[in-house]
PDBQT receptor file of N, H, CA, C and O in Angstrom, charges set to zero:
ATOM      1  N   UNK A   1       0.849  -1.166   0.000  1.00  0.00    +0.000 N 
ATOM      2  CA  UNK A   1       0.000   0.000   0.000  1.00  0.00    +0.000 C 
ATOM      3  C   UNK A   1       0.896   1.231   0.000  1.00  0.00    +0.000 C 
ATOM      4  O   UNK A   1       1.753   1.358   0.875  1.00  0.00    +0.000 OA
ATOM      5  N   UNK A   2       0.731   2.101  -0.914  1.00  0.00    +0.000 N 
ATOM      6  H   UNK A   2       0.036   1.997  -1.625  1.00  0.00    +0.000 HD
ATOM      7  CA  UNK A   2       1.474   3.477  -0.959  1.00  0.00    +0.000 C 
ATOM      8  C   UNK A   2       0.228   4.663  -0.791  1.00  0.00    +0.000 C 
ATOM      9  O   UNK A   2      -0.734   4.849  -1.537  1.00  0.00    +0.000 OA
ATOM     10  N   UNK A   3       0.560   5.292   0.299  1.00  0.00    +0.000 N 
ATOM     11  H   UNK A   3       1.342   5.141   0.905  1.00  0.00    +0.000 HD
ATOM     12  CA  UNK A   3      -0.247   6.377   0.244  1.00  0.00    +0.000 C 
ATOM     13  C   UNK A   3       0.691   7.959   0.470  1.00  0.00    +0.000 C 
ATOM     14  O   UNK A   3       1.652   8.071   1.232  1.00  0.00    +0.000 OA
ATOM     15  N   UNK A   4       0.129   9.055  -0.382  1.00  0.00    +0.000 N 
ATOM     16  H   UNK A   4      -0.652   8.964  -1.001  1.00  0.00    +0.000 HD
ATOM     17  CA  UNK A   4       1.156  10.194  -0.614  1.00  0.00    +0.000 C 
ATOM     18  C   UNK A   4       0.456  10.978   0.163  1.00  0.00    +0.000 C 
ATOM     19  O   UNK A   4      -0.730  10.879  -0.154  1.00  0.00    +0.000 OA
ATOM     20  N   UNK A   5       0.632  11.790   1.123  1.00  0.00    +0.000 N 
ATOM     21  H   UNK A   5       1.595  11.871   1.380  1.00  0.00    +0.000 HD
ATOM     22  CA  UNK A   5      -0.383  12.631   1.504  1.00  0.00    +0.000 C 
ATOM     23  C   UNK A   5       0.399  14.111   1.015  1.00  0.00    +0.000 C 
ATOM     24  O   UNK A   5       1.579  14.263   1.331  1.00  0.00    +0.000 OA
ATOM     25  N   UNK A   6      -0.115  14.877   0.455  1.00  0.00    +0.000 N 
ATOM     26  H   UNK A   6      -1.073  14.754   0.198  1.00  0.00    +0.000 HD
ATOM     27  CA  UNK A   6      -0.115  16.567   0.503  1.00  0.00    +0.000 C 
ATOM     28  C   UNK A   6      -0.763  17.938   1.149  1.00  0.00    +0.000 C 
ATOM     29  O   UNK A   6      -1.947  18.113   1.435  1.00  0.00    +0.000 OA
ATOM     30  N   UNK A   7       0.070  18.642   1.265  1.00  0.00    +0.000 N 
ATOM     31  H   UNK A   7       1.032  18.500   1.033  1.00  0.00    +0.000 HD
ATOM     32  CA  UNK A   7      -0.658  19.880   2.129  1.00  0.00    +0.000 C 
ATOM     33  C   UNK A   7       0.224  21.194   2.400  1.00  0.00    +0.000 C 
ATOM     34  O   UNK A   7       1.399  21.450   2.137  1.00  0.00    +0.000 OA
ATOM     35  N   UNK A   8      -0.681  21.845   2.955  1.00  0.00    +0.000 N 
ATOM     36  H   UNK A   8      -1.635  21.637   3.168  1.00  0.00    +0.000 HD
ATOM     37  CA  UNK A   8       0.431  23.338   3.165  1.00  0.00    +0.000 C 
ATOM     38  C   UNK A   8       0.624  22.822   5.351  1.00  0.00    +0.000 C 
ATOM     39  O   UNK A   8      -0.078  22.248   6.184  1.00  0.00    +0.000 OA
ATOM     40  N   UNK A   9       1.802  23.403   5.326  1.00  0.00    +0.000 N 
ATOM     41  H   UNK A   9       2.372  23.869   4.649  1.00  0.00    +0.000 HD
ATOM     42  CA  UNK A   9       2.219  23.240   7.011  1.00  0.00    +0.000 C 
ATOM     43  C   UNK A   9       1.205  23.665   7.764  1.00  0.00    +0.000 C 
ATOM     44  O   UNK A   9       0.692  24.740   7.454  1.00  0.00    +0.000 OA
ATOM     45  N   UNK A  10       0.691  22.922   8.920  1.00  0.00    +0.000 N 
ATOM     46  H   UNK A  10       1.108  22.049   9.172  1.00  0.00    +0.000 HD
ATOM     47  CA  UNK A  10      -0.725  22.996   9.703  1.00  0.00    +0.000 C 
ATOM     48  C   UNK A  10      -1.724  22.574   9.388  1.00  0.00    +0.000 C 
ATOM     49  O   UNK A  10      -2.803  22.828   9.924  1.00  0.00    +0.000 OA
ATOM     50  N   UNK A  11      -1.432  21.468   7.963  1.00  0.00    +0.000 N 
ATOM     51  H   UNK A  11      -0.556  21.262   7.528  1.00  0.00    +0.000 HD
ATOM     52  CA  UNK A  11      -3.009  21.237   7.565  1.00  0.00    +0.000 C 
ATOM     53  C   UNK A  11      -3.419  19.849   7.856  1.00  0.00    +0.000 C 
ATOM     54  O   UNK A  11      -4.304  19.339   7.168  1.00  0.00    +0.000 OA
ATOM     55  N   UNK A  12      -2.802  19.127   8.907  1.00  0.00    +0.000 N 
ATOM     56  H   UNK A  12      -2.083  19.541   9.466  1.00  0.00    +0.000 HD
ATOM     57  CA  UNK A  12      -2.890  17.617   9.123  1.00  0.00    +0.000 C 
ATOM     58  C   UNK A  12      -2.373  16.595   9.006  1.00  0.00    +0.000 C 
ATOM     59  O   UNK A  12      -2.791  15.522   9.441  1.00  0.00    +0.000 OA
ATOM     60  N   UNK A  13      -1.177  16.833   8.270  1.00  0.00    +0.000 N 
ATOM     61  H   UNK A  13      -0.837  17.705   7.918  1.00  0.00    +0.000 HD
ATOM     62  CA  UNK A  13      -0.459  15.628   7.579  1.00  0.00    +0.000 C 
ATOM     63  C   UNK A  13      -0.117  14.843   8.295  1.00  0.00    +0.000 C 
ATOM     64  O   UNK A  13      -0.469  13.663   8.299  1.00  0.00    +0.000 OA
ATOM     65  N   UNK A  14       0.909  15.573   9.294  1.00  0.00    +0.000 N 
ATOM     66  H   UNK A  14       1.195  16.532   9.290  1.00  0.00    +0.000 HD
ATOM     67  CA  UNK A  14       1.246  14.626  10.577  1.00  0.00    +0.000 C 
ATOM     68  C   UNK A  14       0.321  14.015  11.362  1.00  0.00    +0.000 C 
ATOM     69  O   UNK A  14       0.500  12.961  11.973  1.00  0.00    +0.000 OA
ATOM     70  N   UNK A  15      -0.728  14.712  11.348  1.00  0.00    +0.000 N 
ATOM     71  H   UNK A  15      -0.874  15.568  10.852  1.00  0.00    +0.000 HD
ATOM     72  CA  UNK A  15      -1.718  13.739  12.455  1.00  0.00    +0.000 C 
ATOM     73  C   UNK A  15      -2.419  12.611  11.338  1.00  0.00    +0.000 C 
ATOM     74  O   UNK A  15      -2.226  11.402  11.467  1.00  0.00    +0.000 OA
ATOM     75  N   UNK A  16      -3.024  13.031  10.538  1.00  0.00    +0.000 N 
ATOM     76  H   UNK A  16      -3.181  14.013  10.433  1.00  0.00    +0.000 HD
ATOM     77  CA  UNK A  16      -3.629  11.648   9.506  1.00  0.00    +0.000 C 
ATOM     78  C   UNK A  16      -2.358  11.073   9.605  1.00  0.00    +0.000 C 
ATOM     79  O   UNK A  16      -2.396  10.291  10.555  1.00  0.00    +0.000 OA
ATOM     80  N   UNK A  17      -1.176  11.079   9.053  1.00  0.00    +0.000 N 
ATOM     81  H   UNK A  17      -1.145  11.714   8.281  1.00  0.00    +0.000 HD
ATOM     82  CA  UNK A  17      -0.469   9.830   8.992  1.00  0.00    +0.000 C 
ATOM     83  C   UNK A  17       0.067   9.087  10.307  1.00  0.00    +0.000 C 
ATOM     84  O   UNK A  17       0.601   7.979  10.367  1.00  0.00    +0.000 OA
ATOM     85  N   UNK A  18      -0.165   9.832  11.166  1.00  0.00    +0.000 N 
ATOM     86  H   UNK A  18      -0.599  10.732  11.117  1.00  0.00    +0.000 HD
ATOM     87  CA  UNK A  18      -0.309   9.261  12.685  1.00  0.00    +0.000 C 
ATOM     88  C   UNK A  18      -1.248   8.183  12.550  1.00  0.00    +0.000 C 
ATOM     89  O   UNK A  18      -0.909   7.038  12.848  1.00  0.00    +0.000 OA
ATOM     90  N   UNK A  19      -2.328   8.433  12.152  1.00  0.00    +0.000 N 
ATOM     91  H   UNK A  19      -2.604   9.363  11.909  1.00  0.00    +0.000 HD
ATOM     92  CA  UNK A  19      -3.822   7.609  12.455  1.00  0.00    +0.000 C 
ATOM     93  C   UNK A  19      -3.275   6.257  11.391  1.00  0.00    +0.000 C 
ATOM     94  O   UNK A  19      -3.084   5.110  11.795  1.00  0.00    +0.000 OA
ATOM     95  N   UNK A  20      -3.130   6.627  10.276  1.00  0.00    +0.000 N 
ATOM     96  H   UNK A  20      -3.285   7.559   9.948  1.00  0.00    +0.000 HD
ATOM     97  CA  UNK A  20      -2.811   5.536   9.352  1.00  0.00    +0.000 C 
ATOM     98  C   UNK A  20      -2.188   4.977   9.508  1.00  0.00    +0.000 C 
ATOM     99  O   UNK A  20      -2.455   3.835   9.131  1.00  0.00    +0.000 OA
ATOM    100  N   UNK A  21      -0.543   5.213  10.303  1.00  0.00    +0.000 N 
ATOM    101  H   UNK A  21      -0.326   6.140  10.608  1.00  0.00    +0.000 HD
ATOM    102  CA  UNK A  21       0.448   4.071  10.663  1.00  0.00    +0.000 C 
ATOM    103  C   UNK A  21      -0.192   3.119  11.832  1.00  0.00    +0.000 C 
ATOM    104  O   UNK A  21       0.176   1.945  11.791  1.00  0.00    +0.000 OA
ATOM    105  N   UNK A  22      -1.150   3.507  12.920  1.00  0.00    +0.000 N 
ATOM    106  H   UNK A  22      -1.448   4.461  12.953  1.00  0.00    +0.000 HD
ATOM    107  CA  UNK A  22      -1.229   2.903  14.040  1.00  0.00    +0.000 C 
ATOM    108  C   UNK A  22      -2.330   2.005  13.147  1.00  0.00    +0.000 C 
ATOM    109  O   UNK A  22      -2.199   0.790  13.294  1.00  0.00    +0.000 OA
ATOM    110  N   UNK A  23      -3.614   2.527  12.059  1.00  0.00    +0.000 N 
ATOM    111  H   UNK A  23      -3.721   3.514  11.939  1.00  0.00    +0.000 HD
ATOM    112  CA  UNK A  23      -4.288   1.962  11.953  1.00  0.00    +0.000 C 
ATOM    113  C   UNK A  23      -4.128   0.267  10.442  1.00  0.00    +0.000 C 
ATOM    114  O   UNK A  23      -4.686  -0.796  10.170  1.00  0.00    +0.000 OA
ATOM    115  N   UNK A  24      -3.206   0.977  10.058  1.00  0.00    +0.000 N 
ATOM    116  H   UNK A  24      -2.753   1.841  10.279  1.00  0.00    +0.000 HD
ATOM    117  CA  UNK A  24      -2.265   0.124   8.877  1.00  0.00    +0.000 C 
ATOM    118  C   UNK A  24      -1.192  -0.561   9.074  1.00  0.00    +0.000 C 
ATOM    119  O   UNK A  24      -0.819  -1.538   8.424  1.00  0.00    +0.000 OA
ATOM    120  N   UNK A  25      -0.539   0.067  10.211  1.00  0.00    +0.000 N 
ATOM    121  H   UNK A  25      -0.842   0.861  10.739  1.00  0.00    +0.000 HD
ATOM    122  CA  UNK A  25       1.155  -0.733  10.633  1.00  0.00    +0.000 C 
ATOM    123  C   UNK A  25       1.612  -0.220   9.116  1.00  0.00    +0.000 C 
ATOM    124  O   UNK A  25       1.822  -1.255   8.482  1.00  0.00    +0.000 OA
ATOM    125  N   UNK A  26       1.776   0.559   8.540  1.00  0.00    +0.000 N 
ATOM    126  H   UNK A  26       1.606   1.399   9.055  1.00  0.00    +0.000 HD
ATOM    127  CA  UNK A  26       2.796   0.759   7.016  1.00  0.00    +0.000 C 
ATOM    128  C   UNK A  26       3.177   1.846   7.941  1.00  0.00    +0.000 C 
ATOM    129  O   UNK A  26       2.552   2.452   8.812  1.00  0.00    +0.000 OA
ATOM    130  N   UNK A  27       5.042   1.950   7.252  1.00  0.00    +0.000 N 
ATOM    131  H   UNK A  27       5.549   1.458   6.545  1.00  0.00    +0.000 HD
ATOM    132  CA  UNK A  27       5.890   2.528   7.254  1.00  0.00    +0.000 C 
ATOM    133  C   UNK A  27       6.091   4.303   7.221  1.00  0.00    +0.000 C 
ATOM    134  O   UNK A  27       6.053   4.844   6.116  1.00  0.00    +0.000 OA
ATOM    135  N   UNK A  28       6.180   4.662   7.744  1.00  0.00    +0.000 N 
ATOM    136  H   UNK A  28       6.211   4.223   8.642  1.00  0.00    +0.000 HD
ATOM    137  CA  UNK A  28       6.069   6.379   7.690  1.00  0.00    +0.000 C 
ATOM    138  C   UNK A  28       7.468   7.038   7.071  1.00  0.00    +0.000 C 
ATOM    139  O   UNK A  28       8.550   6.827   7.620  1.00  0.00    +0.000 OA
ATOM    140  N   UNK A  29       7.342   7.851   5.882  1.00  0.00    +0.000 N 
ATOM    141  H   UNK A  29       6.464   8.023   5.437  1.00  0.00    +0.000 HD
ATOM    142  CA  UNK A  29       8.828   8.228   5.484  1.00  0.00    +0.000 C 
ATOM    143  C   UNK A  29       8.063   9.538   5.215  1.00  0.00    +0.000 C 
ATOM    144  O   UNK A  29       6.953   9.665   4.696  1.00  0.00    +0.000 OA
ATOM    145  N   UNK A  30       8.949  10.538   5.709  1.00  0.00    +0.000 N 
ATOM    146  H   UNK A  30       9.850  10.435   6.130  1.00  0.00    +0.000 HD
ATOM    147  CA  UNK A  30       8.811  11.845   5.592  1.00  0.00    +0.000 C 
ATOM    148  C   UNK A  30       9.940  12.740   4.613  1.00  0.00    +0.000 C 
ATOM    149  O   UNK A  30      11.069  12.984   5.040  1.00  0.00    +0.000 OA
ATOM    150  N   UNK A  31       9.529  13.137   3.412  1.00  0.00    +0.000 N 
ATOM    151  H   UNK A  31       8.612  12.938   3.066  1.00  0.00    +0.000 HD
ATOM    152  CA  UNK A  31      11.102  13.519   3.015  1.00  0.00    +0.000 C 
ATOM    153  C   UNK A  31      11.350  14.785   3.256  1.00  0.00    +0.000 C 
ATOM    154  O   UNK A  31      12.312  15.308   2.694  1.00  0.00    +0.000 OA
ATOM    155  N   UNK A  32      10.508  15.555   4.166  1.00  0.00    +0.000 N 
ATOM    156  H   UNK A  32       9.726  15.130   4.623  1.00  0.00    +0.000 HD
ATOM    157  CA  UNK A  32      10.872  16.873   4.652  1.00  0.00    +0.000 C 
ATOM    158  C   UNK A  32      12.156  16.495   5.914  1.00  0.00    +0.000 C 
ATOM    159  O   UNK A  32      13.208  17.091   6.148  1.00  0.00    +0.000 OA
ATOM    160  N   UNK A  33      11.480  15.120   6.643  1.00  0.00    +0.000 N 
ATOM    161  H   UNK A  33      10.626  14.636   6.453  1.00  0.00    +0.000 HD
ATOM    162  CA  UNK A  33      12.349  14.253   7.710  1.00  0.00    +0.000 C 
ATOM    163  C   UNK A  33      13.889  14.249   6.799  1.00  0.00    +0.000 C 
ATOM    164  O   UNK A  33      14.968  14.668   7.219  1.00  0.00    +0.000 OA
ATOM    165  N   UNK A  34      13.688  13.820   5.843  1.00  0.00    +0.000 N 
ATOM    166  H   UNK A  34      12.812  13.480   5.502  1.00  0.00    +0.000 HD
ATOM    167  CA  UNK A  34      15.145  13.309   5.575  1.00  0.00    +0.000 C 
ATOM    168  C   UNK A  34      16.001  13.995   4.602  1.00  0.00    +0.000 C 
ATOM    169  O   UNK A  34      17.018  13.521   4.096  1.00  0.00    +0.000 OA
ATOM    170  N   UNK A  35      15.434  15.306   4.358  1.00  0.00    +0.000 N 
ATOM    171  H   UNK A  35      14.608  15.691   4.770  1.00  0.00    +0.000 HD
ATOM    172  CA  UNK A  35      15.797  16.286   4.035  1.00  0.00    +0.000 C 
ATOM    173  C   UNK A  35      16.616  17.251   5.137  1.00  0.00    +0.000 C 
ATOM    174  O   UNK A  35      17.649  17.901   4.978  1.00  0.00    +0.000 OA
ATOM    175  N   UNK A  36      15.908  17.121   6.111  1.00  0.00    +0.000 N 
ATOM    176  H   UNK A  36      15.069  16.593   6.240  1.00  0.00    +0.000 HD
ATOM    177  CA  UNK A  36      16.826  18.116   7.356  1.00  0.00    +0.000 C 
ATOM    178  C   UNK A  36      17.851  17.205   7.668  1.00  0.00    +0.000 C 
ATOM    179  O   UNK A  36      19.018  17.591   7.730  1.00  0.00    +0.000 OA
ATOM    180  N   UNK A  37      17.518  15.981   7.880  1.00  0.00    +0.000 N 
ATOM    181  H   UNK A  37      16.570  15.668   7.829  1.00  0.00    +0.000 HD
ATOM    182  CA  UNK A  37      18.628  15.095   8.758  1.00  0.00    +0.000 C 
ATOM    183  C   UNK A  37      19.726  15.060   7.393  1.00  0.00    +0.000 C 
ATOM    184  O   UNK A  37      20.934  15.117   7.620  1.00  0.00    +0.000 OA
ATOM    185  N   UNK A  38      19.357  14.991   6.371  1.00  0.00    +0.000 N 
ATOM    186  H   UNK A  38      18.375  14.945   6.186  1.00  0.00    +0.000 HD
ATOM    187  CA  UNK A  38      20.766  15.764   5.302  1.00  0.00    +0.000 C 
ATOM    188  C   UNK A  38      20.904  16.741   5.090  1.00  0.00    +0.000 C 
ATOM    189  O   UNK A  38      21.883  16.932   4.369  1.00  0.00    +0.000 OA
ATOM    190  N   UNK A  39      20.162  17.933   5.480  1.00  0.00    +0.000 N 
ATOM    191  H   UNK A  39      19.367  17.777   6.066  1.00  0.00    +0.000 HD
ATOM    192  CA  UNK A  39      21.238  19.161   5.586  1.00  0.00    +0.000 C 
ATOM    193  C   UNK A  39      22.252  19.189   6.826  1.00  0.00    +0.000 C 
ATOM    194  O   UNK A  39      23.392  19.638   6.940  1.00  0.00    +0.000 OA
ATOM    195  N   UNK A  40      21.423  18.558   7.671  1.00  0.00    +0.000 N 
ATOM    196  H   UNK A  40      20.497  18.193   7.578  1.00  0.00    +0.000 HD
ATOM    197  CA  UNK A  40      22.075  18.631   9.481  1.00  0.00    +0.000 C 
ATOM    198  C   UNK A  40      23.581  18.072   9.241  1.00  0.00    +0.000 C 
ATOM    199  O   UNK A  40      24.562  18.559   9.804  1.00  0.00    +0.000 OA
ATOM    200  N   UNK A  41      23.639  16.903   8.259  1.00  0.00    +0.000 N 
ATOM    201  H   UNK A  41      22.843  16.508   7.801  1.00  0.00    +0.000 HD
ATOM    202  CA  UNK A  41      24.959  16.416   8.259  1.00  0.00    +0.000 C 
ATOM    203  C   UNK A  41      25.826  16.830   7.633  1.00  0.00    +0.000 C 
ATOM    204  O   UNK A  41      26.985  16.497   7.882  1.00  0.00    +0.000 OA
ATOM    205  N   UNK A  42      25.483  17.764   6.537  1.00  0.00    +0.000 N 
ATOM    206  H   UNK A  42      24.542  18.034   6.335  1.00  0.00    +0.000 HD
ATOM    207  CA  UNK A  42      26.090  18.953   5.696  1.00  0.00    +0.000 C 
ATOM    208  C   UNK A  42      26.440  17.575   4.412  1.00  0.00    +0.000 C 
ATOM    209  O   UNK A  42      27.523  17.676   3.835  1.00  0.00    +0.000 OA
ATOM    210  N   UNK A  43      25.632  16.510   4.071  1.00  0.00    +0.000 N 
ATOM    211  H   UNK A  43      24.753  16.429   4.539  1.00  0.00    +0.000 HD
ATOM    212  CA  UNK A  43      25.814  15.678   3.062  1.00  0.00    +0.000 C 
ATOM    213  C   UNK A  43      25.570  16.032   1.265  1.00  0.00    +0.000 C 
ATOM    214  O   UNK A  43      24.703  16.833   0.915  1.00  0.00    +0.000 OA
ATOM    215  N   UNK A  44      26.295  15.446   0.443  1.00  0.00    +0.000 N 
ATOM    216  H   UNK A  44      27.000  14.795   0.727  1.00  0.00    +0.000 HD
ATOM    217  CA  UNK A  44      25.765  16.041  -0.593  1.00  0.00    +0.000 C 
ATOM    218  C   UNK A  44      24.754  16.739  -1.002  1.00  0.00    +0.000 C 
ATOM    219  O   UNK A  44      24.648  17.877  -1.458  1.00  0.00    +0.000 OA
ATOM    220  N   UNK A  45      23.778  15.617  -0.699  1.00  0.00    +0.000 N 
ATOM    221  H   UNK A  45      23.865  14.692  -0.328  1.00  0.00    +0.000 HD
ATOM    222  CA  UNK A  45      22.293  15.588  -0.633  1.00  0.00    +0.000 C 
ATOM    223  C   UNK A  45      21.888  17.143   0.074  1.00  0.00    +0.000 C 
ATOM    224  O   UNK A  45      21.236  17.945  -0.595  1.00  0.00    +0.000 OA
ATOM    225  N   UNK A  46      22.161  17.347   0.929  1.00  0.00    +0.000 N 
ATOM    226  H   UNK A  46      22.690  16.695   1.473  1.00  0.00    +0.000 HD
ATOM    227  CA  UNK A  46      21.815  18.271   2.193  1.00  0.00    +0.000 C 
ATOM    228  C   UNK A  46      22.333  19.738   1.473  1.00  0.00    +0.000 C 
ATOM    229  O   UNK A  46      21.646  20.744   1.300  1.00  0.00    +0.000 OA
ATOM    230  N   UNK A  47      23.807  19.523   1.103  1.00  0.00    +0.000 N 
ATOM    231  H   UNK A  47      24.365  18.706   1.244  1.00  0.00    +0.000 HD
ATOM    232  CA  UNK A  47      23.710  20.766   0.823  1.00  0.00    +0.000 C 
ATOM    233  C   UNK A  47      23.127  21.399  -0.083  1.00  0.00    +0.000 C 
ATOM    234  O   UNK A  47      22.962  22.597   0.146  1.00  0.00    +0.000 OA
ATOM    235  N   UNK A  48      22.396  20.622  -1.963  1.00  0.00    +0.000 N 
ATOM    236  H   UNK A  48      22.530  19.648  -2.149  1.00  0.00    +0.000 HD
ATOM    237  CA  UNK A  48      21.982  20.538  -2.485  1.00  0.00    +0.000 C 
ATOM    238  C   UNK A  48      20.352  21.252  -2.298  1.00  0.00    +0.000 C 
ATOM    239  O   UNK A  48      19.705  22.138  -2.856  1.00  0.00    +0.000 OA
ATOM    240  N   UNK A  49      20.185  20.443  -1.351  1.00  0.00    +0.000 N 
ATOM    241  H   UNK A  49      20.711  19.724  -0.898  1.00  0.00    +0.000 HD
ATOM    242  CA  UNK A  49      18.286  21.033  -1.027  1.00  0.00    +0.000 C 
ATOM    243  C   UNK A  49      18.408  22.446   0.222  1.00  0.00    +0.000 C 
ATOM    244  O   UNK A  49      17.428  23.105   0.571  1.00  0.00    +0.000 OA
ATOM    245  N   UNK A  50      19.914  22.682   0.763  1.00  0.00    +0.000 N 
ATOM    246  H   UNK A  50      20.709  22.147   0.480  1.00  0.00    +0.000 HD
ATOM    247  CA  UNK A  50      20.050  23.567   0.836  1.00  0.00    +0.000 C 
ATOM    248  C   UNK A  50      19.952  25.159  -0.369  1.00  0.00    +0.000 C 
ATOM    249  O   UNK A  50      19.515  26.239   0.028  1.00  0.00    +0.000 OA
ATOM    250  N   UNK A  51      20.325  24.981  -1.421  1.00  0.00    +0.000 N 
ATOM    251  H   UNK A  51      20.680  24.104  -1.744  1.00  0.00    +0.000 HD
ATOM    252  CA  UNK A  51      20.045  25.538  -2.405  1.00  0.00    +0.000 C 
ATOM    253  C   UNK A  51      19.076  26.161  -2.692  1.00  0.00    +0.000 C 
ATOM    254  O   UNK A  51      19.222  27.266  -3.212  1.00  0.00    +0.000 OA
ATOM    255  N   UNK A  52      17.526  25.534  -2.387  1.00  0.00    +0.000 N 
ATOM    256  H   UNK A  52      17.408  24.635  -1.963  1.00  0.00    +0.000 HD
ATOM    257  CA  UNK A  52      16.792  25.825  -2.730  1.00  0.00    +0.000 C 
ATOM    258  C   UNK A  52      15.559  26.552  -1.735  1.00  0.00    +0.000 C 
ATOM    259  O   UNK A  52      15.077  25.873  -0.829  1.00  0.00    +0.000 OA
ATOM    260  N   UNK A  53      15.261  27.448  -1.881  1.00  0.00    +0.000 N 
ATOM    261  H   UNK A  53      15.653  27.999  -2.618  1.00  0.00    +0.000 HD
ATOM    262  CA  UNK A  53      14.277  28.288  -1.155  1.00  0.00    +0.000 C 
ATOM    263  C   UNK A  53      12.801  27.848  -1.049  1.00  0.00    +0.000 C 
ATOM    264  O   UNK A  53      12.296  27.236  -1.990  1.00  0.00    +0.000 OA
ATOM    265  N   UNK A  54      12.387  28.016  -0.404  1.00  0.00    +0.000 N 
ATOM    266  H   UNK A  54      12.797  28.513   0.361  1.00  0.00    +0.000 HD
ATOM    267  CA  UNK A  54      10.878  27.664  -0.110  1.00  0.00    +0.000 C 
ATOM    268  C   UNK A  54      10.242  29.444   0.133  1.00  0.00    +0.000 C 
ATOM    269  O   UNK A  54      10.637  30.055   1.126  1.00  0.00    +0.000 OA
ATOM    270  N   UNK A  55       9.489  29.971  -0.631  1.00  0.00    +0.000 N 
ATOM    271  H   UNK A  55       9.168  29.474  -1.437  1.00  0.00    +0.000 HD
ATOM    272  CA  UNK A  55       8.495  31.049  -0.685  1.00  0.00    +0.000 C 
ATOM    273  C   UNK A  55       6.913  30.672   0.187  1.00  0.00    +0.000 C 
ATOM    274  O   UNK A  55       6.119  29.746   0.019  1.00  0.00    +0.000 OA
ATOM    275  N   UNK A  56       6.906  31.713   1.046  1.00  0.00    +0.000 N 
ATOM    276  H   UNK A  56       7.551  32.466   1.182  1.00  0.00    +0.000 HD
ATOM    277  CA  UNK A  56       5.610  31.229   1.187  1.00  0.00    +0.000 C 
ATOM    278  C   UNK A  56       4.655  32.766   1.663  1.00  0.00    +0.000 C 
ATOM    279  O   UNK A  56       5.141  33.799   2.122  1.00  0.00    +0.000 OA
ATOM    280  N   UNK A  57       3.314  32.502   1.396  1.00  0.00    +0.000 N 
ATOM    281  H   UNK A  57       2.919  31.662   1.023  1.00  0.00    +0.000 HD
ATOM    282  CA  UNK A  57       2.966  34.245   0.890  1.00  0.00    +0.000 C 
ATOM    283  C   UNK A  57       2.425  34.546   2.373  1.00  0.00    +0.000 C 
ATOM    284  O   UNK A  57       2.012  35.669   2.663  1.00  0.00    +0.000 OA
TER     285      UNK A  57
């Protein structure tokens, strides 16, 4: 089962996919999660999506 969830920050994501892991047991991958934990390490990857700006109005 793959499920994608989308949204703007504050709109639920974390809590629905709260509900869905306890209620599914599937796997939770966040790539905002594994986006910081590669900038944090200053890794290719990290510095890369460092690069890029996020606008928000």
């Amino acid at each position: 089962m793959n499920i994608i969830i989308f949204g703007p920050p504050l709109a639920g994501k974390g809590t629905q996919s709260k509900k869905i892991i306890n209620d599914f047991g599937v796997i939770h991958l966040s790539t905002g999660d594994v986006l910081r934990q590669e900038k944090a390490q200053k890794s290719e990857l990290g510095i890369k999506a460092s690069e890029y700006k996020i606008w928000r109005l």
